[in-house]
N, CA, C and O atoms as a Maestro MAE file, in Angstrom:
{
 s_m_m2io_version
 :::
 2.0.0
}

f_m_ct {
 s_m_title
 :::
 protein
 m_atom[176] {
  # First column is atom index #
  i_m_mmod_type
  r_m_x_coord
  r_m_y_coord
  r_m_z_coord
  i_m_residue_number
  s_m_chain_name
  s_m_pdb_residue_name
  s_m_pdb_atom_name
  i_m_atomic_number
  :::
  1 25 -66.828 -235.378 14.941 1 A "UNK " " N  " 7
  2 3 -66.797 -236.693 14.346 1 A "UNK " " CA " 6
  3 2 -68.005 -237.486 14.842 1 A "UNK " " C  " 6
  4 15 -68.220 -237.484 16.054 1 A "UNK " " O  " 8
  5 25 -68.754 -238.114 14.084 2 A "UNK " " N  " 7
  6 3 -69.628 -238.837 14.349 2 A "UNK " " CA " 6
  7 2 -69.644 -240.174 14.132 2 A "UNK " " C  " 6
  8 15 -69.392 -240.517 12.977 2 A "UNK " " O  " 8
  9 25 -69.958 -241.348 15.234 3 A "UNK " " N  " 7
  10 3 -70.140 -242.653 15.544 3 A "UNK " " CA " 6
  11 2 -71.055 -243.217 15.340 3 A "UNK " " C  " 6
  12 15 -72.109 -242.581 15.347 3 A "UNK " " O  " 8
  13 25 -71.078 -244.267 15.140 4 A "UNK " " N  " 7
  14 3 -72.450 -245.288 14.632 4 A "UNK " " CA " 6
  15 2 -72.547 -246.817 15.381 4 A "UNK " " C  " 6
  16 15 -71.642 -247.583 15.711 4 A "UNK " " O  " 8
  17 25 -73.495 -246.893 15.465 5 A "UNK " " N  " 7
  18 3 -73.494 -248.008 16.680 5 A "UNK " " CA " 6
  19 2 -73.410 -249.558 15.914 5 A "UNK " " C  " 6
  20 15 -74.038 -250.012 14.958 5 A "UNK " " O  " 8
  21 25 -72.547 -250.034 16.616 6 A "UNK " " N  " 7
  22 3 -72.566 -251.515 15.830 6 A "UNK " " CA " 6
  23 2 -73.941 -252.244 15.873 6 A "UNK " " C  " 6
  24 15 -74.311 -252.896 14.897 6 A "UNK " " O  " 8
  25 25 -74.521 -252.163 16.732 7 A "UNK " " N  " 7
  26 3 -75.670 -252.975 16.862 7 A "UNK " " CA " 6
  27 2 -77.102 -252.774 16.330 7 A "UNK " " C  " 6
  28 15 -77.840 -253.685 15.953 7 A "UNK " " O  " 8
  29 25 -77.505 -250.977 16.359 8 A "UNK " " N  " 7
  30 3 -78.456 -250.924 15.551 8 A "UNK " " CA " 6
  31 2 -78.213 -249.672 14.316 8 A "UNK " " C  " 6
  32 15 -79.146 -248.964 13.936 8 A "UNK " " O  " 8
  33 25 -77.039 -249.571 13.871 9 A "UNK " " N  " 7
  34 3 -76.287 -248.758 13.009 9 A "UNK " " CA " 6
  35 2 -77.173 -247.267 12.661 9 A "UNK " " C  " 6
  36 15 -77.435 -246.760 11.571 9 A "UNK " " O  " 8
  37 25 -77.526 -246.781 14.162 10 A "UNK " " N  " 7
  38 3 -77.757 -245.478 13.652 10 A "UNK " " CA " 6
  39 2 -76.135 -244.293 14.034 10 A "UNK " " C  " 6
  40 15 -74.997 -244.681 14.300 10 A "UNK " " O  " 8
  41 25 -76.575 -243.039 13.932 11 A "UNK " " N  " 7
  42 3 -75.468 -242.618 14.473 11 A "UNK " " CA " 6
  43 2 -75.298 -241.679 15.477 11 A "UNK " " C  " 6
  44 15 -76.055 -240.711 15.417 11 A "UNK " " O  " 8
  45 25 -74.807 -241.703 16.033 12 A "UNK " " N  " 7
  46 3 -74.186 -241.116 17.188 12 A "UNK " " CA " 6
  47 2 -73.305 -240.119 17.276 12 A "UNK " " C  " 6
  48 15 -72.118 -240.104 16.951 12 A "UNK " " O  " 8
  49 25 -74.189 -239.019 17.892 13 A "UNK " " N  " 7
  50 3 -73.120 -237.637 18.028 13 A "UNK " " CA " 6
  51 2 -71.604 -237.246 18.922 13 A "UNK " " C  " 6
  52 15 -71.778 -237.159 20.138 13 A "UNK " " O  " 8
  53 25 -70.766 -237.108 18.635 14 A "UNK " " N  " 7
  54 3 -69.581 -236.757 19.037 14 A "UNK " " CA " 6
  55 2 -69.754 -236.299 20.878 14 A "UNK " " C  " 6
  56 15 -69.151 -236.765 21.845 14 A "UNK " " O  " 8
  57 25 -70.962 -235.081 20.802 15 A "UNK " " N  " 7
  58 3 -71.102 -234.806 22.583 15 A "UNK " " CA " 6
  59 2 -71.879 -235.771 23.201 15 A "UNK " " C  " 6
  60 15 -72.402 -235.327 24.223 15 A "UNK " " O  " 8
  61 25 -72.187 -237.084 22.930 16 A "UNK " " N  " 7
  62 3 -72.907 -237.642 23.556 16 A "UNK " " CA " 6
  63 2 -72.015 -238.485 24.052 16 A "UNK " " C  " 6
  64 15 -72.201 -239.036 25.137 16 A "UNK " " O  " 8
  65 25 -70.873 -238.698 23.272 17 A "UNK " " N  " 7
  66 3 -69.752 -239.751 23.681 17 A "UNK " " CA " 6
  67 2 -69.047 -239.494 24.695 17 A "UNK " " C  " 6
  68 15 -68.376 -240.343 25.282 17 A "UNK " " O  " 8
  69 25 -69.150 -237.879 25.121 18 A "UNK " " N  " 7
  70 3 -68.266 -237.218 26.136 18 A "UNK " " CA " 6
  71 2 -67.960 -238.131 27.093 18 A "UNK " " C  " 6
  72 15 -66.950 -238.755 27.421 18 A "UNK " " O  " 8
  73 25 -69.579 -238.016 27.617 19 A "UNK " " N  " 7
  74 3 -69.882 -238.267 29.020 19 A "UNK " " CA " 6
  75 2 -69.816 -239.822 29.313 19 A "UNK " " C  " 6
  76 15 -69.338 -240.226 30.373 19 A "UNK " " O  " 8
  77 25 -70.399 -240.846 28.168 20 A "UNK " " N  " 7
  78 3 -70.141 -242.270 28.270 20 A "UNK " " CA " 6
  79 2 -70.177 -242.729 27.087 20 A "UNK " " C  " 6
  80 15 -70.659 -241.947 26.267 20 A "UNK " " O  " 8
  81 25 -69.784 -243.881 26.635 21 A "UNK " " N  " 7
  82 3 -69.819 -244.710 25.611 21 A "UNK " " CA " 6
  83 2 -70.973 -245.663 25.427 21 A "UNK " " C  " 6
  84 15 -70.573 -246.826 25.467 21 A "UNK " " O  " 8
  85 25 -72.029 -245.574 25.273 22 A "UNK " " N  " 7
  86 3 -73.297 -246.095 24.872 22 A "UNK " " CA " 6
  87 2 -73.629 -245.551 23.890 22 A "UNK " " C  " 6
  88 15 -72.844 -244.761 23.366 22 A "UNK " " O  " 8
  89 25 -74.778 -245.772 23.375 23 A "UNK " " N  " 7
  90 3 -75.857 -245.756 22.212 23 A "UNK " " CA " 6
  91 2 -77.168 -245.028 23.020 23 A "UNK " " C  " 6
  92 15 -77.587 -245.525 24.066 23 A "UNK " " O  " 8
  93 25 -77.615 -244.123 22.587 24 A "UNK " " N  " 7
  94 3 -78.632 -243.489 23.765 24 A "UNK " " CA " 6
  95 2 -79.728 -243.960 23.050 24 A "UNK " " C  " 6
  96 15 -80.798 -243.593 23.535 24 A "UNK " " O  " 8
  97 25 -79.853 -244.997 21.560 25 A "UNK " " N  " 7
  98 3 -80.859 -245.556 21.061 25 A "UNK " " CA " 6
  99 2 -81.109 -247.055 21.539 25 A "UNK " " C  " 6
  100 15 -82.172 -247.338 22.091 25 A "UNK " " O  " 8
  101 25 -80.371 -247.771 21.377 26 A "UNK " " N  " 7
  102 3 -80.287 -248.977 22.146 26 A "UNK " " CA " 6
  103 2 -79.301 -249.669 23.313 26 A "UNK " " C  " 6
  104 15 -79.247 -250.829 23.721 26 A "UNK " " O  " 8
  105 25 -78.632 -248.606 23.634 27 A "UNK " " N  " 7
  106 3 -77.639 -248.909 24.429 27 A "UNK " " CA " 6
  107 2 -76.325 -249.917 24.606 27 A "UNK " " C  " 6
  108 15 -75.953 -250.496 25.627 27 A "UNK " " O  " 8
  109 25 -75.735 -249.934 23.246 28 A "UNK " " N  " 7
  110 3 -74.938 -250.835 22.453 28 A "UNK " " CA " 6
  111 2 -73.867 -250.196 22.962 28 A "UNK " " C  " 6
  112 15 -73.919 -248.972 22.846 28 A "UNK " " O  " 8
  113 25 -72.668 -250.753 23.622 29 A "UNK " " N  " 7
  114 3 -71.151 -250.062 24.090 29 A "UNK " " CA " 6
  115 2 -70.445 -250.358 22.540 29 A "UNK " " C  " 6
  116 15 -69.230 -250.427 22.729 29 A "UNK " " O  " 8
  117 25 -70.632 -250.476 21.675 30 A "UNK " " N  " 7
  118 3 -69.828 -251.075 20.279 30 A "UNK " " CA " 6
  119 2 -69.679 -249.896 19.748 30 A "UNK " " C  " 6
  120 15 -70.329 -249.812 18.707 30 A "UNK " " O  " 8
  121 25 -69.178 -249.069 19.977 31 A "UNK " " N  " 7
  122 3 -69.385 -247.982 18.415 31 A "UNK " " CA " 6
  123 2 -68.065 -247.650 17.634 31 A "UNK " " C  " 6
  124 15 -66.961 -247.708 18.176 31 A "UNK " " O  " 8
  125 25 -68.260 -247.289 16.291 32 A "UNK " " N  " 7
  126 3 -67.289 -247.231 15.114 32 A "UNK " " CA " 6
  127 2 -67.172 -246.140 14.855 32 A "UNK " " C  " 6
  128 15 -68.147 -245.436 15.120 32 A "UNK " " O  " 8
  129 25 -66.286 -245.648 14.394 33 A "UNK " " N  " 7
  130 3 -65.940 -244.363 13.758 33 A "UNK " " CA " 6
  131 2 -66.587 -244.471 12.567 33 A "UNK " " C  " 6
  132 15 -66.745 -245.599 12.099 33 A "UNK " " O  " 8
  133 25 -67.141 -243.165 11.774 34 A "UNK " " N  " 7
  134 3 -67.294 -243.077 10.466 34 A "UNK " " CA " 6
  135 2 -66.230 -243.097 9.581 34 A "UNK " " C  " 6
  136 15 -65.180 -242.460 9.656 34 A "UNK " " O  " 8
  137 25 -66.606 -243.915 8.702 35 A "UNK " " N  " 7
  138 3 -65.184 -243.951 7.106 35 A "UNK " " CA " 6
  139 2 -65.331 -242.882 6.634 35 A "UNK " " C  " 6
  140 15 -66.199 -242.213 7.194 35 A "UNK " " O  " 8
  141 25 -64.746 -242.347 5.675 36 A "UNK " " N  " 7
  142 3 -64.799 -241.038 4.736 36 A "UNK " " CA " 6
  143 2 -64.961 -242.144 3.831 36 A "UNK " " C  " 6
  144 15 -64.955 -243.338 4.128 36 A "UNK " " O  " 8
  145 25 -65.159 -241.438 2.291 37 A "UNK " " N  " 7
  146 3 -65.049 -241.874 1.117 37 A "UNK " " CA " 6
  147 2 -63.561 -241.228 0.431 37 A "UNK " " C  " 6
  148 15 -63.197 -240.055 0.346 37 A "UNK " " O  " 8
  149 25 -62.910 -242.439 0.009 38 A "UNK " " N  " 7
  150 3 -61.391 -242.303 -0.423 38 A "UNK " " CA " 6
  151 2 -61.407 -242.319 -1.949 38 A "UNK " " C  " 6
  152 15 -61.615 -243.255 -2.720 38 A "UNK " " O  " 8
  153 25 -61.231 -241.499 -2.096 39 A "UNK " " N  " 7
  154 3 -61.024 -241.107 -3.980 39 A "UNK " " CA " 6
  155 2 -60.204 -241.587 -4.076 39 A "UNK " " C  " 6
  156 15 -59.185 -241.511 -3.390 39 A "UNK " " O  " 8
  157 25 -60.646 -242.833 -5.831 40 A "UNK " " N  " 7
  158 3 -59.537 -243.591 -6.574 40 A "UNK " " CA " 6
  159 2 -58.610 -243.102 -7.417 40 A "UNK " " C  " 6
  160 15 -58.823 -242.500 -8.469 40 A "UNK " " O  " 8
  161 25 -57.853 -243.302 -7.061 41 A "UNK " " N  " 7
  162 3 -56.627 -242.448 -8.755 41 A "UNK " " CA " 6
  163 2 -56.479 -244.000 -9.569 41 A "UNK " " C  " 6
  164 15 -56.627 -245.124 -9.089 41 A "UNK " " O  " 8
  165 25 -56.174 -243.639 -10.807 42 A "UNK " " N  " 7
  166 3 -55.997 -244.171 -11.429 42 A "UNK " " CA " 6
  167 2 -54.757 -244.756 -11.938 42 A "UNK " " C  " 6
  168 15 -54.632 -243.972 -12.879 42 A "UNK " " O  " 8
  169 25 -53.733 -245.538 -12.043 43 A "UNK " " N  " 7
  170 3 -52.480 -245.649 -11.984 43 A "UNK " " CA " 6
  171 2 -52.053 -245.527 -13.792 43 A "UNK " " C  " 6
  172 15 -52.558 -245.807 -14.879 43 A "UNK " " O  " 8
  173 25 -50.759 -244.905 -13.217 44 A "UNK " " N  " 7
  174 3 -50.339 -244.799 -14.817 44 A "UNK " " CA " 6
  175 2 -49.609 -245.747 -15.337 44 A "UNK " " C  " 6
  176 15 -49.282 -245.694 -16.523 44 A "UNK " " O  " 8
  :::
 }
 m_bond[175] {
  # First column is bond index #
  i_m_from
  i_m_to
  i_m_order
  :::
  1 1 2 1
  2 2 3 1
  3 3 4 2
  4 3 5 1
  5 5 6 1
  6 6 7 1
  7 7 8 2
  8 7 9 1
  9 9 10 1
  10 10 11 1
  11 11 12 2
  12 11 13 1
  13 13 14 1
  14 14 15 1
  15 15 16 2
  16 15 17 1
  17 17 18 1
  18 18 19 1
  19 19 20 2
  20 19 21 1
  21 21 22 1
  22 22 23 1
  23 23 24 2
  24 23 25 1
  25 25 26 1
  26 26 27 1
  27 27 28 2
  28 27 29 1
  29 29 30 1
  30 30 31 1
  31 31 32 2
  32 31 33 1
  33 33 34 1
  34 34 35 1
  35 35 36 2
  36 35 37 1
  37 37 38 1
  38 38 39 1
  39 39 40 2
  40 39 41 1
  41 41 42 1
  42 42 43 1
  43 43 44 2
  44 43 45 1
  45 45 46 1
  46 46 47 1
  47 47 48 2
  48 47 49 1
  49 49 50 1
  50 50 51 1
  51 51 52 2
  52 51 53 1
  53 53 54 1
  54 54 55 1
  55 55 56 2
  56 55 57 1
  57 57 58 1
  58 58 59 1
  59 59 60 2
  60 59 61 1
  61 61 62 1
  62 62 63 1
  63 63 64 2
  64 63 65 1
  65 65 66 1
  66 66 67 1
  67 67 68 2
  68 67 69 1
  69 69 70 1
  70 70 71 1
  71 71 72 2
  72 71 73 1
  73 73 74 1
  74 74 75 1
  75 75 76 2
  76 75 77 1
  77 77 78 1
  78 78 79 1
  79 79 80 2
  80 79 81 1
  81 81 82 1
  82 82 83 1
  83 83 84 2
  84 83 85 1
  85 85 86 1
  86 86 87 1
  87 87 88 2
  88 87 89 1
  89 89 90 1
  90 90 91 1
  91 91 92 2
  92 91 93 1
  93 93 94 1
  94 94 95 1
  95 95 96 2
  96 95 97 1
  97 97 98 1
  98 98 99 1
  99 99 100 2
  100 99 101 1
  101 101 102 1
  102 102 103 1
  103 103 104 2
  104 103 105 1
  105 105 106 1
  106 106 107 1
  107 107 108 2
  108 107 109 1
  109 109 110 1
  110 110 111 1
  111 111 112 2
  112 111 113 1
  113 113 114 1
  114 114 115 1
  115 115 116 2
  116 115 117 1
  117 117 118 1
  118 118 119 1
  119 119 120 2
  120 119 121 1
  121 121 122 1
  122 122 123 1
  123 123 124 2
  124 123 125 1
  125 125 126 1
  126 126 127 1
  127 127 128 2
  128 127 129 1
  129 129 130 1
  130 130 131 1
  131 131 132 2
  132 131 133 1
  133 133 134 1
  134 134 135 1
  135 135 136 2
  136 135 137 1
  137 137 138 1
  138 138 139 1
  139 139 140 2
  140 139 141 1
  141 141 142 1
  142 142 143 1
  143 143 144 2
  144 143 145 1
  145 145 146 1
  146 146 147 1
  147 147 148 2
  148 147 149 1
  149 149 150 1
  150 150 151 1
  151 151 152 2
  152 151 153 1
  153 153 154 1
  154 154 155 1
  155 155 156 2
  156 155 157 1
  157 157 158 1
  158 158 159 1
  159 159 160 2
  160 159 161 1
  161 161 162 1
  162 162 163 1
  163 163 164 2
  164 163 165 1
  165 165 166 1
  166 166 167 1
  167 167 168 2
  168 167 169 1
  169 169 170 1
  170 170 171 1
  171 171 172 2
  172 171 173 1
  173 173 174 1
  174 174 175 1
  175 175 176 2
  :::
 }
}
């Protein structure tokens, strides 16, 4: 699963999170999970 940093919204690899919770680009403790994309149904 890959994370994205609140502050300069790149993303962030899953083994980097192991060890600490930073941003190894700007060093932002904020990070988000990635959304999926949720397919619409259509209602009947």
């Amino acid at each position: 699963m890959n994370y994205k940093c609140f502050h300069c919204d790149k993303t962030v690899e899953d083994s980097y999170t192991q060890t600490r919770v930073r941003c190894p680009y700007c060093g932002g403790k904020i990070l988000c999970k990635g959304r999926s994309n949720v397919t619409k149904v259509k209602a009947r």
